[in-house]
C-alpha positions in Angstrom: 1.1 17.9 -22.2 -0.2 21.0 -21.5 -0.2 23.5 -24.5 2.1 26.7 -24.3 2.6 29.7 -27.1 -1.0 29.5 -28.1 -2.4 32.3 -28.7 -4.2 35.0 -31.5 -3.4 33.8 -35.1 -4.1 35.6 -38.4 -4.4 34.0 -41.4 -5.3 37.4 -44.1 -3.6 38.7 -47.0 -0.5 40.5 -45.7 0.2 44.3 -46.2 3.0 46.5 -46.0 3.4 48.5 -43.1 3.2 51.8 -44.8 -0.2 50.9 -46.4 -3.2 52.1 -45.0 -6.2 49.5 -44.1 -9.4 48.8 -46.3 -12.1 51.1 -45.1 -14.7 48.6 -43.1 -18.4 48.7 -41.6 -18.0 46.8 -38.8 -20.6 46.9 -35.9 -19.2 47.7 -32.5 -21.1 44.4 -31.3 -19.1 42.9 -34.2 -15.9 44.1 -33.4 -16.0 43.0 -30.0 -17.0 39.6 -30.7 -14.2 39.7 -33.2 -11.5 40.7 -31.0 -13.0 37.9 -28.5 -13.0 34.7 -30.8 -9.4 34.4 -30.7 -9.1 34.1 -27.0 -12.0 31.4 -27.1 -10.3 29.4 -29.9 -7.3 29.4 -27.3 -9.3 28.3 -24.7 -11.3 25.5 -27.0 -7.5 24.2 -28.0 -6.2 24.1 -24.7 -9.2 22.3 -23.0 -9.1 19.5 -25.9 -5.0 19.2 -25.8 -5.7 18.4 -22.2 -8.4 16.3 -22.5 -6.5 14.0 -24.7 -3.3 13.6 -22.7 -2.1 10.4 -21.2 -5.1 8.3 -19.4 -2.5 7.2 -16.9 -2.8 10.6 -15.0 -6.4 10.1 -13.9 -6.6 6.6 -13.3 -5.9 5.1 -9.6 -4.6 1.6 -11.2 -1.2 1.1 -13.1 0.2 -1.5 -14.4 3.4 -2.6 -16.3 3.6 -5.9 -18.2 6.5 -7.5 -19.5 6.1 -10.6 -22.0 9.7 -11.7 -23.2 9.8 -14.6 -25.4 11.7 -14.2 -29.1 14.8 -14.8 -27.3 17.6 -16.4 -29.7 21.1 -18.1 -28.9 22.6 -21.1 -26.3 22.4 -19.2 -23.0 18.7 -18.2 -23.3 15.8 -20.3 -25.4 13.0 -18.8 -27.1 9.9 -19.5 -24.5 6.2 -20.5 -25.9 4.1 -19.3 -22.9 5.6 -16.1 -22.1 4.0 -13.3 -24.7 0.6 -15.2 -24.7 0.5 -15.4 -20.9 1.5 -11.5 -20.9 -1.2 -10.4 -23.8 -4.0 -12.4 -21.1 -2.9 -10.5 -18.0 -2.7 -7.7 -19.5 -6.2 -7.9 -20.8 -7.3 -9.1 -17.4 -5.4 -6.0 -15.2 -7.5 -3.6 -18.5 -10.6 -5.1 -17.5 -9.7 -4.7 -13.5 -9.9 -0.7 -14.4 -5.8 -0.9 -14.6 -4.4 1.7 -17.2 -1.8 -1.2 -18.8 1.2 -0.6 -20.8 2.2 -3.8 -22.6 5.8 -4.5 -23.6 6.1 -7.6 -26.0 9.9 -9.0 -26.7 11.6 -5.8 -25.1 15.1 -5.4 -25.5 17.4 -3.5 -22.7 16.1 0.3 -23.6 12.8 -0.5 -24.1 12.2 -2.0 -20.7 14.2 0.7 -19.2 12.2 3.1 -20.8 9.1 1.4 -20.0 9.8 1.3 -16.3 11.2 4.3 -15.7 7.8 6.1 -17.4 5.9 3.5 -15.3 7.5 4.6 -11.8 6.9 8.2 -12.7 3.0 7.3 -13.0 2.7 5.4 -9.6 2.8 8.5 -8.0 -0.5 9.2 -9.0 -1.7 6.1 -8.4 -3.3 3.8 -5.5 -2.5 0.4 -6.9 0.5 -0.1 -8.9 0.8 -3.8 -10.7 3.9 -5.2 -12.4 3.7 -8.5 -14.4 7.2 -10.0 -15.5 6.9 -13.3 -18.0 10.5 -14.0 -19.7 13.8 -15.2 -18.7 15.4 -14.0 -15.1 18.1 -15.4 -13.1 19.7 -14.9 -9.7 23.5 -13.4 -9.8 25.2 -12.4 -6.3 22.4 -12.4 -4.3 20.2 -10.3 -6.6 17.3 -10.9 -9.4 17.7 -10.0 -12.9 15.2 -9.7 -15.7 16.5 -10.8 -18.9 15.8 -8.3 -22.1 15.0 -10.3 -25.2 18.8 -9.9 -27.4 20.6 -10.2 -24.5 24.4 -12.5 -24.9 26.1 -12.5 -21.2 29.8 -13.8 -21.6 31.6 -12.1 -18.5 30.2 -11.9 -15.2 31.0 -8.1 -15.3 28.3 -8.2 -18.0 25.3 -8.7 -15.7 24.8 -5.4 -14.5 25.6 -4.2 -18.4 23.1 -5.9 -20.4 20.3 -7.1 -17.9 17.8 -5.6 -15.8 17.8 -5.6 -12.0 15.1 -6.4 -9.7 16.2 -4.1 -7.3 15.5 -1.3 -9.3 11.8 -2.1 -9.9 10.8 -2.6 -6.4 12.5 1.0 -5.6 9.5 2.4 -7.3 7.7 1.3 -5.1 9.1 2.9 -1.8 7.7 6.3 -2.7 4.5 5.3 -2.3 5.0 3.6 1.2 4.1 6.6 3.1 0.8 7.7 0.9 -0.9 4.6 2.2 -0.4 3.2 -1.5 -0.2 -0.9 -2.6 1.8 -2.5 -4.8 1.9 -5.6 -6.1 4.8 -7.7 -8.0 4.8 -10.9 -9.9 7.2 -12.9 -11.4 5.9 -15.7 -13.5 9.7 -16.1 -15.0 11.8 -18.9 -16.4 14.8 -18.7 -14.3 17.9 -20.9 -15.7 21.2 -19.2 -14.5 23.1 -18.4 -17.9 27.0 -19.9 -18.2 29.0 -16.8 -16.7 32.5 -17.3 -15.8 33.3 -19.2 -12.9 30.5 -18.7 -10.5 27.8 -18.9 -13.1 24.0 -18.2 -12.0 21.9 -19.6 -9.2 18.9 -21.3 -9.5 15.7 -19.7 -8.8 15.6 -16.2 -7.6 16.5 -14.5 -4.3 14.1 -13.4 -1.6 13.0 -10.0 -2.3 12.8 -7.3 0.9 9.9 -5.7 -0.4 8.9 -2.1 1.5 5.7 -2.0 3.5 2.9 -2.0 1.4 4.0 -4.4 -1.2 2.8 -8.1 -2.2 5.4 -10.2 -3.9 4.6 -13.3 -5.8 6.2 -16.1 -7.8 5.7 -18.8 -10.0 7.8 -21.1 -7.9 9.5 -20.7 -4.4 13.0 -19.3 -4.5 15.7 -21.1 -4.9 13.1 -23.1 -7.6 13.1 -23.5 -11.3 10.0 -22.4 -13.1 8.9 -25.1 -15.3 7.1 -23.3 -18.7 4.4 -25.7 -18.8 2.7 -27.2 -22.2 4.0 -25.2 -25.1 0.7 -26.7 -26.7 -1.7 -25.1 -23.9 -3.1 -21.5 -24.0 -1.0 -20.4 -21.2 1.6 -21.4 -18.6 0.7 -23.1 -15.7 0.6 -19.8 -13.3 -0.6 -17.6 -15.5 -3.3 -20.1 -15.9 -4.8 -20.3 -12.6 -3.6 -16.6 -12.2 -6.5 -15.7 -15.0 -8.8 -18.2 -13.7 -9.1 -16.5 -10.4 -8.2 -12.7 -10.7 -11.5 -11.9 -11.2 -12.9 -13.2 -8.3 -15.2 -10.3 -6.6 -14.1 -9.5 -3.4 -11.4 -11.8 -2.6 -8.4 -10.1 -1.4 -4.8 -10.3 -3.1 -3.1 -12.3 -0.2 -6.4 -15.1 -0.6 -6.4 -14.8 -4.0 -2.6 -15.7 -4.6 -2.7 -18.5 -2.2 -6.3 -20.0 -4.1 -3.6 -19.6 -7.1 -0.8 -21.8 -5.3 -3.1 -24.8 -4.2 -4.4 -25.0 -8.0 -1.0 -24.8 -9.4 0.8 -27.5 -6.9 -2.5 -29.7 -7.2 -2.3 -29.9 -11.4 1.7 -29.9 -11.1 1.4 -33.0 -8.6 3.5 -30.5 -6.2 6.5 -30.0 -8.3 5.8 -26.5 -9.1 5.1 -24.5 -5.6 4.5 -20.6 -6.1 5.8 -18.8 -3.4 4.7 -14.8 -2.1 5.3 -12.8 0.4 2.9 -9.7 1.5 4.0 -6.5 3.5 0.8 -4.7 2.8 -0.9 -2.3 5.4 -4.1 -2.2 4.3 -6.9 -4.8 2.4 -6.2 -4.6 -1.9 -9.1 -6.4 -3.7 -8.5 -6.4 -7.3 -12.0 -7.5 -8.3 -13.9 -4.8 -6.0 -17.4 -3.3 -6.9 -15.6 0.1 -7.9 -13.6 -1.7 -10.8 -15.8 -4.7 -11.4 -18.9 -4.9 -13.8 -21.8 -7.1 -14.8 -21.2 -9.2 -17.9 -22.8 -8.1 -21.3 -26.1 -10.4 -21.0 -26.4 -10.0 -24.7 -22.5 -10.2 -25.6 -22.5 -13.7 -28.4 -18.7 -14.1 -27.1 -20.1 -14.1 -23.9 -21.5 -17.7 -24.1 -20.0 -21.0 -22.7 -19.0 -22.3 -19.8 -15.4 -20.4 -20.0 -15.6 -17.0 -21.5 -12.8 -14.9 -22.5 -11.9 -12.8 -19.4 -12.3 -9.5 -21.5 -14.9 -8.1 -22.4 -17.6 -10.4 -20.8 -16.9 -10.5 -16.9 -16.3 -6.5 -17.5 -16.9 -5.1 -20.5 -15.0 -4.1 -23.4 -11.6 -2.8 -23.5 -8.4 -2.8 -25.7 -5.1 -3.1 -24.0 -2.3 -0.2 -24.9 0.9 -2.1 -26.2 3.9 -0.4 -26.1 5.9 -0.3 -29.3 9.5 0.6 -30.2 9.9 4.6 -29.2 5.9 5.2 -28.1 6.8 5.8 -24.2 9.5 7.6 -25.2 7.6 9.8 -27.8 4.7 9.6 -24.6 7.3 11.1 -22.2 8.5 14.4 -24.6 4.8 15.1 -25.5 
């Protein structure tokens, strides 16, 4: 953050105060130049601490993405597709000109963390995106995100150990009135853990998203989310999500829905994504601002399917977050 206490520093052989100082021919040029190099230094030091704080506060694009998938014990089962299908979004959003904060296998105060620090960025932003793969359930009418080394017992529990839905799409209402989008997706594996007597529902609950939101999931609510092929590269939605976010031009509502026919036609119609848009204004993710040419001379640029990143835009490595870096991010 921005430097304080910087100032004049001298580094000489000390003297007592009584002792009178070394006779020296100094120029009056000299002096002066002298006297002056300390406040440059300053200035030099300041300009460089700045210059290397956060990216997130001059970018226009956030995004947040969650990949849970080590998870361990009866109630929720480690998934195959949900840290790969992360890692590829992630690297998509990066190339879309989105500063990304990746969280692989969070547990409860690592997501906080990392959505807490992401909500403070959105208010610098145009576009904030937030990408959820990992276990989720519906309890009492509301969603909740499932941190990876969660055990839910009790009912009472829910609100203890897991993280609410809710709470993310707050972030998003102070935005609303700066003419700001956001978008939301959920490409979750939702199986309602054992809890008490009423236990989970199935599938998640309709979100009321504030104006200026777009809302998607893998599967309508009230749905289960199949994983897919634990052999294939990625889970069905993320799939088709990759294949077409890099459309140029196409807007978020046409792009999500080009996303829903290729999901139900490979799934045979079993699998239905599902969104829901409240947005005021057009979002194109893939706009001439955030999109460039493909390397013509890149090797890993060849073949019918490249790798989203670097070849459609260029190079660029994703930011993961690890085990205390937002928070160390947050006191700098």
């Amino acid at each position: 953050m921005r430097p304080h206490g910087i100032g004049p520093t001298y580094s000489g052989p000390t003297r007592d105060r009584g002792e009178p100082s070394p006779p020296q021919a100094v120029s009056r040029r000299g002096a002066h130049m002298r006297a002056r190099r300390p406040a440059w230094t300053a200035w030099a030091l300041a300009a460089c601490l700045l210059a290397s704080m956060d990216a997130w506060a001059a970018s226009d694009r956030v995004a947040l993405v969650f990949g849970n998938a080590a998870y361990s014990g009866s109630a929720f089962a480690p998934l195959v597709n949900a840290a790969k299908d992360a890692k590829a979004v992630a690297a998509a959003l990066k190339a879309l000109g989105f500063e990304v904060v990746l969280v692989e296998n969070g547990d409860f105060d690592r997501m906080n963390r990392a959505i807490d620090t992401w909500g403070d960025r959105l208010v610098q932003a145009k576009l904030g995106f937030f990408y959820y793969a990992g276990h989720g359930f519906q309890f009492e009418g509301e969603n909740w995100l499932v941190p990876v080394g969660t055990t839910l017992a009790q009912d009472r529990e829910v609100k203890q150990k897991t993280i609410s839905l809710d709470d993310v799409v707050k972030k998003f209402k102070t935005l609303t009135a700066r003419d700001r989008s956001m978008i939301l997706v959920l490409d979750a594996c939702r199986t309602p853990p054992p809890l008490g007597k009423r236990g989970g529902d199935v599938g998640w609950a309709a979100i009321q998203a504030p104006v200026g939101t777009f809302v998607a999931f893998a599967t309508a609510p009230g749905q289960p989310d199949p994983e897919g092929d634990p052999k294939a590269s990625n889970g069905p939605y993320a799939k088709h999500l990759l294949k077409r976010i890099a459309t140029p031009n196409l807007q978020v509502e046409d792009l999500f829905k080009r996303v829903r026919v290729d999901v139900m036609q490979e799934s045979d119609g079993v699998q239905q994504p599902w969104d829901s848009s409240s947005l005021s204004g057009t979002v194109v993710l893939c706009d001439p601002q955030h999109c460039g040419p493909r390397p013509p001379d890149d090797p890993r640029c060849s073949g019918e399917n490249p790798p989203l990143d670097p070849c459609l835009f260029g190079n660029g490595q994703v930011r993961r977050e690890r085990s205390g870096a937002i928070e160390h991010e947050r006191k700098q």
